[in-house]
KOLFI-211993 format. One record per residue (C-alpha): residue in one letter; x, y, z. Coordinates in steps of 0.05 Angstrom, whole numbers, plus 5000, padded with zeros to 4 digits. Example, Ala and Ser with C-alpha at 12.3 -4.5 7.8 and 13.67 -1.06 7.14 Angstrom:
REM residues 2
A524649105156;S527349795143;
REM end
This chain:
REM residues 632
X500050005000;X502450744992;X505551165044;X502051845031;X503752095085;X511151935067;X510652295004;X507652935040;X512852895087;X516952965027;X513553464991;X514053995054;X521153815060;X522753974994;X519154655015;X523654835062;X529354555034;X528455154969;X527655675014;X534055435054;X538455394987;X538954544993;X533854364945;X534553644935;X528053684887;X528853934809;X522354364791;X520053764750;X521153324805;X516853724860;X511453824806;X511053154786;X510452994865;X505253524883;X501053354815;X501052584842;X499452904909;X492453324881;X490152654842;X490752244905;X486152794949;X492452964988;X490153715022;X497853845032;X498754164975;X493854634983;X498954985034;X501955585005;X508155635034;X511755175095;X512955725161;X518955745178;X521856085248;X526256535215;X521956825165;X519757355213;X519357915166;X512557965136;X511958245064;X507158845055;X503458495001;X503457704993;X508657464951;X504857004893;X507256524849;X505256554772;X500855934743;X504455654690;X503755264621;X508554714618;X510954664548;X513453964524;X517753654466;X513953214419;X516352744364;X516153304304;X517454044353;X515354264413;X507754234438;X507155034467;X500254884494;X496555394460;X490355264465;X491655284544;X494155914530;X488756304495;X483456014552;X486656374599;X488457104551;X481056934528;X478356954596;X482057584623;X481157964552;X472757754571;X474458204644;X478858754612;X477758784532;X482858534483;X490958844506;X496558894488;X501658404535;X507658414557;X512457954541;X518957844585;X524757274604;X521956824663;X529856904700;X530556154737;X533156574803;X530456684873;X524957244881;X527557864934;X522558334957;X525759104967;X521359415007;X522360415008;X518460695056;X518061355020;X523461424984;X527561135036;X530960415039;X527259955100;X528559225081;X529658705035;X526458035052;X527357285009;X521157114988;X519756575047;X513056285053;X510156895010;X507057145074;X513857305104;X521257245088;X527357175115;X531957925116;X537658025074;X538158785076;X545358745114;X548758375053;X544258714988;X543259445017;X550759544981;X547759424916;X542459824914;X541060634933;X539160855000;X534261294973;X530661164906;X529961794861;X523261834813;X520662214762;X517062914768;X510162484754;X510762064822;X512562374885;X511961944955;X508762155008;X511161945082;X506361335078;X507161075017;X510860335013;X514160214953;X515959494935;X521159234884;X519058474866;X526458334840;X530257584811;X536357544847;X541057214796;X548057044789;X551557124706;X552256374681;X558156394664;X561456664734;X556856064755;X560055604703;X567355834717;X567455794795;X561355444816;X557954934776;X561954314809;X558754394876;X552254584858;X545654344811;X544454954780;X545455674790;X538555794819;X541055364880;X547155694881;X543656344896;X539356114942;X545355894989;X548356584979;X541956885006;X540456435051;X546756295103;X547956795155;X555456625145;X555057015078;X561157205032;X561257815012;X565457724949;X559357204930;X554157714945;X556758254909;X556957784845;X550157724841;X544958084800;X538258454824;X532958374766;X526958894780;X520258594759;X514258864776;X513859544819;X508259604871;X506560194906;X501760114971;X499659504944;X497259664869;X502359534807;X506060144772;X509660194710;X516860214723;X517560844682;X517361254741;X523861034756;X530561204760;X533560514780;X539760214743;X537759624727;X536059104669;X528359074652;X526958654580;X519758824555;X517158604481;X510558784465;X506258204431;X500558414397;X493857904399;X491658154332;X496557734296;X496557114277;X500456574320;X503857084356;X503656624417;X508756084391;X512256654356;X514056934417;X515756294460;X520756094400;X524256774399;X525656774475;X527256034461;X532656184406;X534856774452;X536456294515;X543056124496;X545356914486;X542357024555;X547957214615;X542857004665;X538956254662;X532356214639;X527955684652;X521056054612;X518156694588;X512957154620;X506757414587;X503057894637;X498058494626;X499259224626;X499259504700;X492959864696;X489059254683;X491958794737;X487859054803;X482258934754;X484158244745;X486058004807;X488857484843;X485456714871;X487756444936;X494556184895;X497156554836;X495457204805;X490857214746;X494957824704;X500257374680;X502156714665;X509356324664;X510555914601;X515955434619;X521355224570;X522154374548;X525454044613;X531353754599;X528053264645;X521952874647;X518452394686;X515451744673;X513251104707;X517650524717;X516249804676;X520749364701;X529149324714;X533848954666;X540948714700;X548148744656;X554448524685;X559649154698;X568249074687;X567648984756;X562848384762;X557748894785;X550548614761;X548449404736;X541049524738;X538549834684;X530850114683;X526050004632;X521650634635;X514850804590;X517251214529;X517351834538;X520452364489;X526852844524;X531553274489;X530053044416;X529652284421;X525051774452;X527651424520;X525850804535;X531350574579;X536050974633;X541950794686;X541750804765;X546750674815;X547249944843;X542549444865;X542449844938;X538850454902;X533350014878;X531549734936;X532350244979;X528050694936;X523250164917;X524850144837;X520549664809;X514549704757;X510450384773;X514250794805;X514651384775;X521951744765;X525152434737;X529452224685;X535852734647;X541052594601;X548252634630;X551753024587;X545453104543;X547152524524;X545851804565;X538651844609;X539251764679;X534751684737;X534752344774;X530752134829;X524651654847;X519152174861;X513851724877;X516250894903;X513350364876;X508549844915;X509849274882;X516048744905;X522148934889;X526948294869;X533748254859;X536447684816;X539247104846;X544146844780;X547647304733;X544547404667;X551047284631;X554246594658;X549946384703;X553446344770;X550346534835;X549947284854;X551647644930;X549148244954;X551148625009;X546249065010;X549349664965;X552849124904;X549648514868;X556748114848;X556947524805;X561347094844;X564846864779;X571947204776;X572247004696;X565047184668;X565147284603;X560347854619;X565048104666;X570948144614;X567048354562;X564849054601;X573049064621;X574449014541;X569049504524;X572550024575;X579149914551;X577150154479;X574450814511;X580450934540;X584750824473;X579551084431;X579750564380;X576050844317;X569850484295;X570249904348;X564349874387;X563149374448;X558548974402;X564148834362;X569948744415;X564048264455;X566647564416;X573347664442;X572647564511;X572346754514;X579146834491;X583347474518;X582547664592;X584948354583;X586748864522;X594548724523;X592348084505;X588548234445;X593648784424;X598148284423;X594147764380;X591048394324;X598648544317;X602547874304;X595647414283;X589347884272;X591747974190;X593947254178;X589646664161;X591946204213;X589246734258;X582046534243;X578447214253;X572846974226;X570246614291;X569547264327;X564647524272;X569047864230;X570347624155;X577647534144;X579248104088;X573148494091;X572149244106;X570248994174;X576248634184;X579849284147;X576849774199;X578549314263;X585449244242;X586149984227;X583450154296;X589549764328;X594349884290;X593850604295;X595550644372;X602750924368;X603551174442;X601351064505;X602251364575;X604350974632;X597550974665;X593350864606;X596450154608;X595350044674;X588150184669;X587249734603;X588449084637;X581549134677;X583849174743;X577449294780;X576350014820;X583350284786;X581551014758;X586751514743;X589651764808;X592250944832;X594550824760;X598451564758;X601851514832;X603050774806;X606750924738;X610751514786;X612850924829;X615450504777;X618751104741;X622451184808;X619251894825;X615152114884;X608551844894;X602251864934;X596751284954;X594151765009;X585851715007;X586551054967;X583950364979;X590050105017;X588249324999;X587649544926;X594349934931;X598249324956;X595848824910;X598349224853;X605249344877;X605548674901;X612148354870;X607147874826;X603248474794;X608949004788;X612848474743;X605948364701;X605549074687;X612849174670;X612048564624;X605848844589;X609349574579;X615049204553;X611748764500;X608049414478;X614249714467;X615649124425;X610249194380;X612449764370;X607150294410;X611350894449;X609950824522;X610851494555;X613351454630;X612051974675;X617252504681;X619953014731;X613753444734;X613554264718;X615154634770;X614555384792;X618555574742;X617356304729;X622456294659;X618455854624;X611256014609;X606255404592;X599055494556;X594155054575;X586655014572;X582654674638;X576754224639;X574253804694;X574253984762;X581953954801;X579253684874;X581852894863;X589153314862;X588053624931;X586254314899;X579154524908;X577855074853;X582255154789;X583555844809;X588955484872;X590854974817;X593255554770;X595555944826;X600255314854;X603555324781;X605056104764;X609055844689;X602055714667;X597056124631;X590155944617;X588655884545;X583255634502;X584055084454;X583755474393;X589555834418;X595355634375;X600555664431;X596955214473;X601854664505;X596054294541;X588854054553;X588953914634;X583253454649;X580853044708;X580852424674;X583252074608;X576851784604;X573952454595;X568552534539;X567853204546;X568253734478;X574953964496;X577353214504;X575753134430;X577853804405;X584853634435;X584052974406;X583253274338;X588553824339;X594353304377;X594353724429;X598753374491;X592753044543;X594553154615;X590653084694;X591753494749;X594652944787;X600252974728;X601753734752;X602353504832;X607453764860;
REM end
């Protein structure tokens, strides 16, 4: 049976969490939830706000939220619910004749209420509950004047209370430079800002104060009275036209890109003068209305969980979801975590889930938004070969240490890493009876894969065909290595790029560092048995004629010598927490971009990057490095 009460318990937590800055919900996620909420009769949503003990400032005039139209993606555009649209424009145009709109960014930020009594600064509250707010004034009141100067038309009397409904917003790509590792988006990087009494006032003083509507003792007033610096976008869409609805959604859609501040819709609102006229219901103004931009997440219900062996033995559940169309293509199928996640979140058939694309690219579970009633079973046998599984209550293994499945997902990995043109893991799948790791199959492409006695044709591939053309290209195009590339190709399990770098430094005789790794993992592979394997294997590589590069005497803070290099990733794994202290720890480099011609470098955090600037640097042979190369 369903825990409602669970899932209100959830939906006021998620509440409070957005006004504290540690939303753990995405705005599809908390819709999804309340909408589920209001079909089962659940009166929790009917709260407007959550109270919270340090919203003590109350707001002159409530604080609403606009309705909105969701717009979605459909299999030929985008469905801009129009007909949604001109029901309500139809209805208020029926209260106040046929207008003229206004048409304006919807800024994905947090709402700030500044509140002049006269002309005279008093406070400037979050947006809380709506009813009340918490106040900021001590950490804004820099940005904005102490007394607010307006035309000859208005003058303020003693009484009058002016308030400035603003979007507190931080420039994307401040956000993206310094910020977007440690938080979702820059909406909930804002929100922290405002929101912790421990504030910075370097942060603060980056953000941005969007005015949006002016009210004067509680009735709306053109801005034009005054003389505030600030950014205010206004179109003007004109109903007598002909599908100047979708018009205008798919400018302000084209324009989101060019934006410096994120956007997440567009408003449409009427003139001032009519909105006292129009009103507002217990919830949301009836003036305006938000039309929301295509997630680039959706949500869906669960129908059932498939199970595929990892490199690591690992049996990887994979969800089967409803079709449902995201980001251009139709997703029937996304990743989670481990075996733990699905129980503990109760993943099984109808449960219903946000799902995104990491990267824009593979779908992903976001989150289980609503559980699922029904039983939730793990398999007892791997899919692959059979043997009997163990979980301990996070991992499903396959107790087999030589599944095929196992060495197939190892293989498949290993072609990532050397980025063998062309070779995907279908094809590399009919190798794995035969080679345990890549070395071995290097080994075989290069003395056997082109001969007849090497009988390429049992692993699907016709000997002298353009298959067998293209798989032997791939191969025999690897002409260098690094150190640590090799390491990682022979499928040892849980070795990423920090073990296999401080490894290759060991064996190249220069300093290294296991500090913060697996210390079992660590000793098996400089164990006396496995240090000889991986000499042997770099050696026979050199043989067949592939460079291996060892690690060198890093750069140091060389001052004579200036390096270009271009930075991706994020630098923490190499004990520096923003890239600002890496660069700073190496003063002979200079940040560059790759289309610089000087540049020496492209810096990443891993070789098994996929990022853009991985395959630009790819494609221009510009050198590949990590941070943990660059340690001193």
């Amino acid at each position: 049976m369903e825990n409602i009460q669970h899932l209100e318990e959830k939906y006021l937590k998620a509440k409070i969490a957005y006004y504290d800055g540690t939303s753990f919900l995405t705005d599809l996620e908390f819709d999804t939830l309340e909408e589920h909420l209001k079909n089962k009769g659940s009166k929790v949503i009917e709260q407007v706000g959550s109270k919270r003990k340090d919203f003590d400032f109350p707001h002159p005039t409530k604080m609403l939220s606009l309705d909105k139209i969701q717009s979605e993606a459909i299999v030929d555009g985008t469905d801009y619910k129009t007909e949604e649209f001109y029901k309500w424009y139809n209805k208020c145009a029926a209260i106040v004749g046929p207008s003229t709109l206004y048409s304006s960014p919807k800024f994905d930020g947090n709402a700030i209420n500044i509140i002049y009594r006269c002309n005279t600064l008093s406070n400037i509250l979050t947006r809380g509950d709506g009813f009340a707010g918490k106040d900021v004034t001590d950490r804004l009141k820099p940005k904005l004047p102490l007394v607010i100067e307006t035309s000859t038309l208005l003058k303020l009397k003693d009484t009058d209370v002016l308030e400035i409904r603003c979007e507190a917003v931080i420039n994307i790509n401040i956000f993206n430079e310094k910020y977007a590792t440690d938080f979702a988006n820059a909406r909930n990087y804002v929100a922290g800002v405002l929101s912790k009494d421990d504030y910075n006032e370097e942060k603060v003083n980056e953000l941005t104060l969007i005015p949006i509507h002016y009210i004067l003792n509680g009735k709306h007033i053109e801005p034009h009275y005054f003389s505030l610096n600030h950014i205010f976008y206004n179109n003007y869409l004109q109903y007598f036209k002909d599908n100047e609805y979708e018009k205008t959604i798919k400018l302000y859609e084209e324009l989101r890109s060019k934006f410096d501040y994120q956007l997440d819709g567009v408003v449409l609102s009427f003139n001032e003068q009519y909105r006292e006229k129009l009103g507002v219901t217990s919830k949301v103004p009836e003036w305006g209305i938000a039309i929301k931009f295509v997630p680039m997440e959706v949500s869906t219900t669960v129908e059932g969980i498939e199970w595929n062996v990892s490199k690591r033995g690992e049996l990887a559940p994979v969800v089967l979801l409803k079709p449902v169309f995201l980001d251009g293509s139709t997703v029937k199928r996304a990743s989670v975590y481990n075996a733990g996640y699905v129980i503990d979140n109760k993943l099984a058939k109808d449960a219903v889930v946000s799902v995104a694309k990491k990267g824009d690219i593979i779908p992903a579970i976001q989150s289980v938004i609503v559980p699922s009633i029904n039983l939730v079973e793990l398999p007892s046998n791997c899919p692959t070969c059979n043997s009997k599984t163990e979980f301990d209550g996070i991992h499903l293994m396959c107790t087999n240490i030589d599944c095929v499945g196992k060495i197939i997902k190892q293989l498949a990995s290993a072609v990532k890493i050397l980025k063998l043109k062309d070779i995907g893991e279908k094809t590399i799948e009919p190798f794995a009876k035969d080679f345990k790791n890549m070395y071995e199959l290097i080994k075989w492409v290069r003395l056997e894969g082109n001969t007849v006695s090497g009988n390429i044709d049992q692993y699907g591939i016709k000997y002298g065909s353009r298959s067998h053309e293209i798989f032997l290209k791939a191969f025999n195009n690897i002409k260098s290595l690094t150190y640590a590339q090799i390491i990682q190709i022979l499928g040892y399990e849980n070795v990423g790029d920090k073990l296999s770098i401080q490894l290759a430094r060991e064996h190249a005789g220069l300093d290294f560092d296991y500090s913060n790794l697996e210390k079992a993992l660590v000793a098996k592979l400089r164990s006396e048995e496995e240090s000889n394997f991986i000499k042997e294997v770099v050696n026979g590589l050199e043989n067949l004629g592939i460079k291996v590069d060892r690690p060198q005497i890093k750069i140091k803070n060389d001052m004579e010598k200036t390096i270009y290099v271009c930075l991706t990733g994020s630098p923490k794994s190499a004990g520096y927490k923003t890239k600002e202290e890496f660069m700073a720890a190496f003063p002979s480099l200079v940040e560059t971009s790759l289309t610089d011609s000087k540049c020496n470098f492209l810096i990443t955090d891993s070789y098994n990057s996929t990022s853009s600037k991985m395959k630009v640097a790819t494609k221009k042979e510009i050198e590949i490095k990590t941070y943990e190369d660059f340690k001193i």
